[in-house]
C-alpha positions in Angstrom: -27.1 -90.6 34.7 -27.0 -94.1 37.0 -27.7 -94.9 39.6 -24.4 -95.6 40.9 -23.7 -91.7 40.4 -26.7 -90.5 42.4 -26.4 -89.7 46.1 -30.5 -90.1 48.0 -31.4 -88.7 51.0 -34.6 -89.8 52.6 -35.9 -87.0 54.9 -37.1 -83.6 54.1 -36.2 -81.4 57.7 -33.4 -79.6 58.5 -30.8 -81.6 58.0 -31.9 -83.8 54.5 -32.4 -79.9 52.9 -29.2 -78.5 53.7 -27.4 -81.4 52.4 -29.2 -81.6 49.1 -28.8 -77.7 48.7 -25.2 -77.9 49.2 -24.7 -81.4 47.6 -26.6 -79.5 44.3 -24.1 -76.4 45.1 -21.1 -78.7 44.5 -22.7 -80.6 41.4 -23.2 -84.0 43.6 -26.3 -85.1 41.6 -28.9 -85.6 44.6 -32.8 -86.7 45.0 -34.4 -86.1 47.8 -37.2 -88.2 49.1 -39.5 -86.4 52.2 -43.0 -88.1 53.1 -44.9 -84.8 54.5 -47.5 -83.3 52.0 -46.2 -79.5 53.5 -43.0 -77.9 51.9 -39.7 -78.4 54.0 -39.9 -76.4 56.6 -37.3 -75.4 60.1 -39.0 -77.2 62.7 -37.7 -75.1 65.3 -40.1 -72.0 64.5 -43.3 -74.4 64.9 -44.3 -72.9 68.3 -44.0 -69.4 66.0 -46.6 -70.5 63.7 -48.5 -71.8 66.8 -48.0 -68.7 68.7 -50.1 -66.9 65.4 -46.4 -64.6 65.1 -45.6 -66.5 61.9 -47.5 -68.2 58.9 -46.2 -71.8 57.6 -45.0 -69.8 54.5 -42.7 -67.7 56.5 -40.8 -70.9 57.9 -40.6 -72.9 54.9 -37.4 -74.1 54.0 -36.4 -73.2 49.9 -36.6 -76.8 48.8 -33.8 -78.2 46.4 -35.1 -78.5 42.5 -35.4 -82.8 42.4 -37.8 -83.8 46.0 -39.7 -86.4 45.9 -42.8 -86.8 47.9 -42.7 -90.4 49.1 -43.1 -92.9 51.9 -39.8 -95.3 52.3 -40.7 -98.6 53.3 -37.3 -100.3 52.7 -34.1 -100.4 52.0 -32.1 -103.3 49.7 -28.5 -102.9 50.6 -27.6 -105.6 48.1 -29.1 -103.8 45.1 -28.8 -100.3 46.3 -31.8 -99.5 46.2 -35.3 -98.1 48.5 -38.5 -99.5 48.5 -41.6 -97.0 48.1 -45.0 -97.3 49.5 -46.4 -98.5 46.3 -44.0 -100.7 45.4 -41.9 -98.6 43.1 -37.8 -98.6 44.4 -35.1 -96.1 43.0 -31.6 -96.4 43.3 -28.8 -95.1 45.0 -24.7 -94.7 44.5 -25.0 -93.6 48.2 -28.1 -93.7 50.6 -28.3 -91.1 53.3 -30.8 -91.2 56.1 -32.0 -88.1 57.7 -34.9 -89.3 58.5 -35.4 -87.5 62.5 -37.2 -88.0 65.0 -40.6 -88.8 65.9 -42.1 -87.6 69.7 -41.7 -89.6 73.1 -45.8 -90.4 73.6 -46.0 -91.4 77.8 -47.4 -94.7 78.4 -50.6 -92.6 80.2 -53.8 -94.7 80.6 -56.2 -93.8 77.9 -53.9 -92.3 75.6 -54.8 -94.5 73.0 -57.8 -94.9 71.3 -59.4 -98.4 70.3 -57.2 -98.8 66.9 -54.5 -98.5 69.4 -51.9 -100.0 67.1 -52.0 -97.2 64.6 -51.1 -95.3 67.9 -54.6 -92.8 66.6 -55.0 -90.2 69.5 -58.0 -89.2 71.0 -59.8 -86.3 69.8 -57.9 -83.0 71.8 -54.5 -85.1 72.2 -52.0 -84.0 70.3 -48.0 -84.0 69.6 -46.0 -81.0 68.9 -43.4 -82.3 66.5 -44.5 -82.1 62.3 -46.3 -79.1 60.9 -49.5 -80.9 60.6 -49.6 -81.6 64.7 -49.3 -77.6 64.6 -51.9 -76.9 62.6 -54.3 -79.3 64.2 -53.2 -77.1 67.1 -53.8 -74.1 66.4 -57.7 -74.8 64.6 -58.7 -76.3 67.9 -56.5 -72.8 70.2 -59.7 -70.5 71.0 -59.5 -67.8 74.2 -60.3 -69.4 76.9 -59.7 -73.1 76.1 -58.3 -74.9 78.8 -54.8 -76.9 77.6 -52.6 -79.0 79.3 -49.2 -79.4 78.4 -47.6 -82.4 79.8 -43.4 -82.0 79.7 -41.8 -79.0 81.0 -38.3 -78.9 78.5 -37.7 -76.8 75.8 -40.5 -77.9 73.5 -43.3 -77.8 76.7 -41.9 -74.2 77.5 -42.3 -73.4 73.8 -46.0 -74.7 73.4 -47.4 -73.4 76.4 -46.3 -70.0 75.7 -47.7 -70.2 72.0 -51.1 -71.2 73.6 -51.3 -68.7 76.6 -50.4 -65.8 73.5 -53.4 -67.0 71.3 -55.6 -66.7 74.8 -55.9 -70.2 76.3 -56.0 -71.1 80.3 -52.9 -73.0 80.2 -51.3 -75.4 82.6 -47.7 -77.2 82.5 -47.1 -80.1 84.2 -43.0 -80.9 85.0 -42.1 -84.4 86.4 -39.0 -83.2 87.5 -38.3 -80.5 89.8 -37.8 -77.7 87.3 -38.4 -76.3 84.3 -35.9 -76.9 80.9 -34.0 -78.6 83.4 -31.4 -80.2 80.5 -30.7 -77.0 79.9 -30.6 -74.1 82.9 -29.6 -74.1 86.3 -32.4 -73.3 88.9 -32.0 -69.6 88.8 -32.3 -69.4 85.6 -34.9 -72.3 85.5 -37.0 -70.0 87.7 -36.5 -67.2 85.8 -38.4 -68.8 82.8 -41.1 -70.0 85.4 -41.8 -66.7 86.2 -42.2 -65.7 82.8 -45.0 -67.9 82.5 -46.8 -67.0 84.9 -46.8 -63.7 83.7 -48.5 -65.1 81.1 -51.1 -66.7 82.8 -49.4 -70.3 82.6 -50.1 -72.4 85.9 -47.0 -74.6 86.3 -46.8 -77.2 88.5 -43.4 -79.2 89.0 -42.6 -82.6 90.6 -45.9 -83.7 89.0 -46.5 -87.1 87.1 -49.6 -87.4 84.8 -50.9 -90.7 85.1 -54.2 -90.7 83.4 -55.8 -88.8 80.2 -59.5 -89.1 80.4 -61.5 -89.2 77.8 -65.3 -89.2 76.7 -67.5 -89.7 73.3 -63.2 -90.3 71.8 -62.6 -86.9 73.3 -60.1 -85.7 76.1 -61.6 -84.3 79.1 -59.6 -84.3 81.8 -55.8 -85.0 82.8 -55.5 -86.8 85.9 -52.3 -86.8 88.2 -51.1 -89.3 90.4 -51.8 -87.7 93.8 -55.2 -88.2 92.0 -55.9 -84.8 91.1 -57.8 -83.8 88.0 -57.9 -81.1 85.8 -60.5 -79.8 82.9 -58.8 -80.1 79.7 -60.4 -79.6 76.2 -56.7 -79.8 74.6 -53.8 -81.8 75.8 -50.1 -81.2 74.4 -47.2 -84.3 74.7 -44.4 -82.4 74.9 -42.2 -85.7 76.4 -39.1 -85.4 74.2 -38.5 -87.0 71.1 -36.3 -90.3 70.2 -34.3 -90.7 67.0 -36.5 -92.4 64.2 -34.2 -95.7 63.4 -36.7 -97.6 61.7 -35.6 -98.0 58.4 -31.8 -98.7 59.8 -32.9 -101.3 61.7 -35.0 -103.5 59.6 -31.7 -102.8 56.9 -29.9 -104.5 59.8 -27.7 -101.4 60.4 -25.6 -100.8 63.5 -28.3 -99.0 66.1 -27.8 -98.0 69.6 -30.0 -95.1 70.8 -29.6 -93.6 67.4 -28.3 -94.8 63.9 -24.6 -95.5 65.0 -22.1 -93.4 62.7 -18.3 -92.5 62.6 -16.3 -89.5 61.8 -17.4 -89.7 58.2 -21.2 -89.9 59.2 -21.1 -93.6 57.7 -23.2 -95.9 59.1 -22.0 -99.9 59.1 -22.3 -100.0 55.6 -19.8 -97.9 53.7 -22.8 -97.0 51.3 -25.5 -95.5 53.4 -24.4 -92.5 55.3 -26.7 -90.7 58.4 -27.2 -87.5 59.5 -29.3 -85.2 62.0 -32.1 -86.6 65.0 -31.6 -89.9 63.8 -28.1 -90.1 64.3 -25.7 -91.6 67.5 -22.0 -90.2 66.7 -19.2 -91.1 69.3 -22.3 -92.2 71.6 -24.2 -88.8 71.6 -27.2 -88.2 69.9 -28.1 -84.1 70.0 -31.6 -84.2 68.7 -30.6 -80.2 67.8 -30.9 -78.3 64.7 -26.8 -76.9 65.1 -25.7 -80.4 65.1 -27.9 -81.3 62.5 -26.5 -78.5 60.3 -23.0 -79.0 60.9 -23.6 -82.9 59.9 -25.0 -82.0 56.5 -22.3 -79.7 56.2 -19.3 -82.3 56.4 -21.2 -84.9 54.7 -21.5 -82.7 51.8 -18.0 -82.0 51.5 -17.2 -85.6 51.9 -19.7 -86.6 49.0 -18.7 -83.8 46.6 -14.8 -85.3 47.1 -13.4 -83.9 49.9 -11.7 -86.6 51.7 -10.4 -85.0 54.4 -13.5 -83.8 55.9 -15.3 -85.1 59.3 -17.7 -84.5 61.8 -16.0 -84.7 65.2 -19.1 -83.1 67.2 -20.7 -80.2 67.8 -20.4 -78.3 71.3 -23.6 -76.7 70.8 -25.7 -73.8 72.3 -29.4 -73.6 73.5 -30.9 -70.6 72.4 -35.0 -69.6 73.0 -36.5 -66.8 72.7 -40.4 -66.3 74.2 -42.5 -63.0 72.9 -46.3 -62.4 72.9 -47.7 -60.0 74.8 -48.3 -60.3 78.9 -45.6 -61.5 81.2 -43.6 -59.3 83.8 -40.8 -58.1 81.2 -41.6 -58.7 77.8 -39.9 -60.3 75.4 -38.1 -62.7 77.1 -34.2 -64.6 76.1 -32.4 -66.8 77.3 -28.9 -69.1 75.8 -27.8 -71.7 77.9 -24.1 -73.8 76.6 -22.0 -76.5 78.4 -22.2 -77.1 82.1 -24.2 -74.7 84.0 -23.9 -76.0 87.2 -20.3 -76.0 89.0 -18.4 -79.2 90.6 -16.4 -78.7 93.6 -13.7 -76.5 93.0 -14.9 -74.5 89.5 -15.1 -71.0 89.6 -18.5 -69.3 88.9 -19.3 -65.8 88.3 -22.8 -64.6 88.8 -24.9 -61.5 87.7 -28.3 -60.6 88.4 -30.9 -58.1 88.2 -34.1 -59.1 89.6 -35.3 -55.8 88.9 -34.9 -56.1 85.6 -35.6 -59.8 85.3 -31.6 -60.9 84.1 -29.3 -63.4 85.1 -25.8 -64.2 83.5 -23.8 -67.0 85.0 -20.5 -68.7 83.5 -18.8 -71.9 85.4 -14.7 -71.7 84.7 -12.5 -74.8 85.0 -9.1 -75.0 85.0 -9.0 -71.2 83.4 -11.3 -72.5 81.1 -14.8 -71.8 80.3 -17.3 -74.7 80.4 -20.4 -73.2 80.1 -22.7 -70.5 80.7 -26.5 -69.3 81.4 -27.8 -66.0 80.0 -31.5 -65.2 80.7 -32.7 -61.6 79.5 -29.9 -59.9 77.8 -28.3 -62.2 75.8 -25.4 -59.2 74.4 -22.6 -61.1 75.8 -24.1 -64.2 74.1 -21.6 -64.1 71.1 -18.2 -63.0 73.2 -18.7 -66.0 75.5 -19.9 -68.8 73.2 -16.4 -68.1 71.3 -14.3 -68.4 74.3 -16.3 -71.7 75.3 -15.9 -73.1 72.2 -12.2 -72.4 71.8 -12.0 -74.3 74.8 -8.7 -71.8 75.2 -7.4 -70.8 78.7 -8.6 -67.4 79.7 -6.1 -64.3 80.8 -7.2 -64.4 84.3 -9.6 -65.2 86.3 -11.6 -62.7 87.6 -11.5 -59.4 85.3 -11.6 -60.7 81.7 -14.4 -62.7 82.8 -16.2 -59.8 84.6 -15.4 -58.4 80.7 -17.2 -61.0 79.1 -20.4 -60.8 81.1 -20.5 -56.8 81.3 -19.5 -56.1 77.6 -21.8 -56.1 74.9 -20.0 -55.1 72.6 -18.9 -59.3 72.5 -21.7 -60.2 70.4 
């Protein structure tokens, strides 16, 4: 077998799995190439294995036969090949890069230790992103440690629920107003506040770290900018993430915010395809696992001979679920899809039980649905995702909709 017949994909997540497992499903010989020392694994359960509900094994990801442990330094686009650690290069027919994302670190004074330009953390300071960050996490969780988490989206929500389960004083501080606010509207955005709390998670909103403190190379306190300071013996940057684009850049491929693709997932050179975090397609980048999945999907076809497939975007749907024990209600569920807050002139029909902790809410344009926020009983979930993604006019207004928020039975 050549080269010139071989199709490698350098990243080992989500998205660099499920192509090589379908691309060795179609008989598309394949090597993939991930630099982690930990099997593949979904990087979406992470806070589980945090949280103590799940071991690493249980969220490992079943790895194709042929994957290489390595560290890509390079790519030569003239001889088709990429460049190792130590030197050593392998070949490629066609080159795919699904190579993720790596986490937004805030430009907060003392973040950095002195080796500053390997970007080394101080001792307590950590990222939530690779399994190692979560591990290092959850030797140092103890009851009773006190842990910041600075970033109140989905990934902040996520870790500072993990911590407060395995019994540490936790506090959450949100730059902007509210919590997850990407994804839920405010009543729902409460609605996960007050779960929290339930849990024993201070939150504070509209508050801006400015200052990680630090002494002996270890944190001690988090400082904000009214100049308030709080103990901390663990800190958690849960800022976001940004599309990893190093290797596509120094290859001198087409980069905006992500690695810039087209309806084939091609990047500007017809031989090197992209897929996943990394990528910018028709100038979105999701940074989600559905979109991610999808990609891999039509890139296999497309690689295994099917020429008429693409990847024309994903309309994709938040889902999180937080459990532990604690908080006012439970378990606790929410799925948020499309636009959940109305422009002038939408129609919006509303449900909630404050008894009960639940809140549905859909926003209809033009008889259409265009999005939706489901916080507690998410039975309806399935019913309405369908109708939002058809994108088809509905019935009515008024009843059918009433249907698809009461009924479920939709799911």
């Amino acid at each position: 077998m050549t080269s010139n017949d071989r199709v490698v994909v350098i990243g080992s997540g989500l998205a660099g799995v499920r192509l090589a497992r379908r691309l060795g499903e179609l008989g598309t010989p394949v090597t993939l190439i991930g630099e982690e020392e930990h099997r593949p694994y979904n990087r979406v359960l992470l806070a589980e294995v945090l949280a103590g509900r799940y071991s690493p094994e249980v969220i490992a990801l079943p790895a194709p036969a042929e994957l290489t442990r390595a560290r890509i330094t390079g790519i030569d686009r003239s001889a088709r090949t990429v460049v190792h650690a130590d030197g050593s290069v392998t070949g490629y027919g066609r080159l795919v890069l699904a190579t993720g994302s790596n986490p937004v670190l805030p430009p907060l004074r003392g973040l950095f230790t002195a080796s500053a330009e390997e970007h080394e953390l101080p001792e307590g300071v950590h990222a939530f992103r690779t399994m190692d960050d979560c591990l290092g996490l959850a030797k140092a969780v103890r009851p009773g440690v006190r842990a910041v988490v600075i970033g109140g989206g989905l990934l902040g929500v996520s870790a500072a629920r993990a911590l407060a389960v395995r019994g540490a004083q936790v506090v959450l501080a949100q730059q902007s107003e509210r919590l997850m606010e990407r994804q839920l509207d405010p009543a729902a955005s409460r609605l996960v506040r007050r779960h929290l709390t339930g849990l024993g998670v201070e939150v504070h909103t509209e508050c801006r770290v400015r200052d990680v403190r630090c002494a002996g190379g270890a944190v001690r306190s988090v400082e904000m900018a009214d100049g308030y300071a709080l103990d901390a013996d663990l800190v958690v940057l849960a800022c976001g993430v940004h599309p990893r684009v190093g290797l596509a850049q120094a290859a001198g491929l087409d980069v905006g915010k992500g690695v810039v693709v087209d309806d084939k997932l091609r990047t500007s050179d017809p031989y090197i395809h992209a897929i996943g975090d990394c990528v910018q397609h028709a100038g979105t980048v999701y940074g989600l696992a559905a979109p991610a999945l999808e990609q891999a999907d039509a890139l296999a076809a497309l690689l295994a001979g099917d020429t008429g497939a693409r990847y024309t975007g994903t309309r994709s749907l938040t889902r999180l679920t937080l459990t532990g024990p604690g908080g006012p209600f439970g378990p606790f569920d929410l799925a948020a899809f499309g636009e959940t807050e109305a422009l002038p002139g939408d129609d919006v029909v509303q449900l909630t039980d404050a008894t009960r902790g639940t809140y549905r809410k859909v926003v209809v344009r033009d008889d259409r649905l265009v999005g939706g926020v489901l916080v507690g009983e998410l039975g309806t979930v399935g019913a309405l995702a369908r109708a939002w993604e058809g994108a088809e006019p509905l019935p009515s207004a008024g009843g059918p909709l009433l249907h698809l928020l009461t009924n479920d039975g939709g799911s």
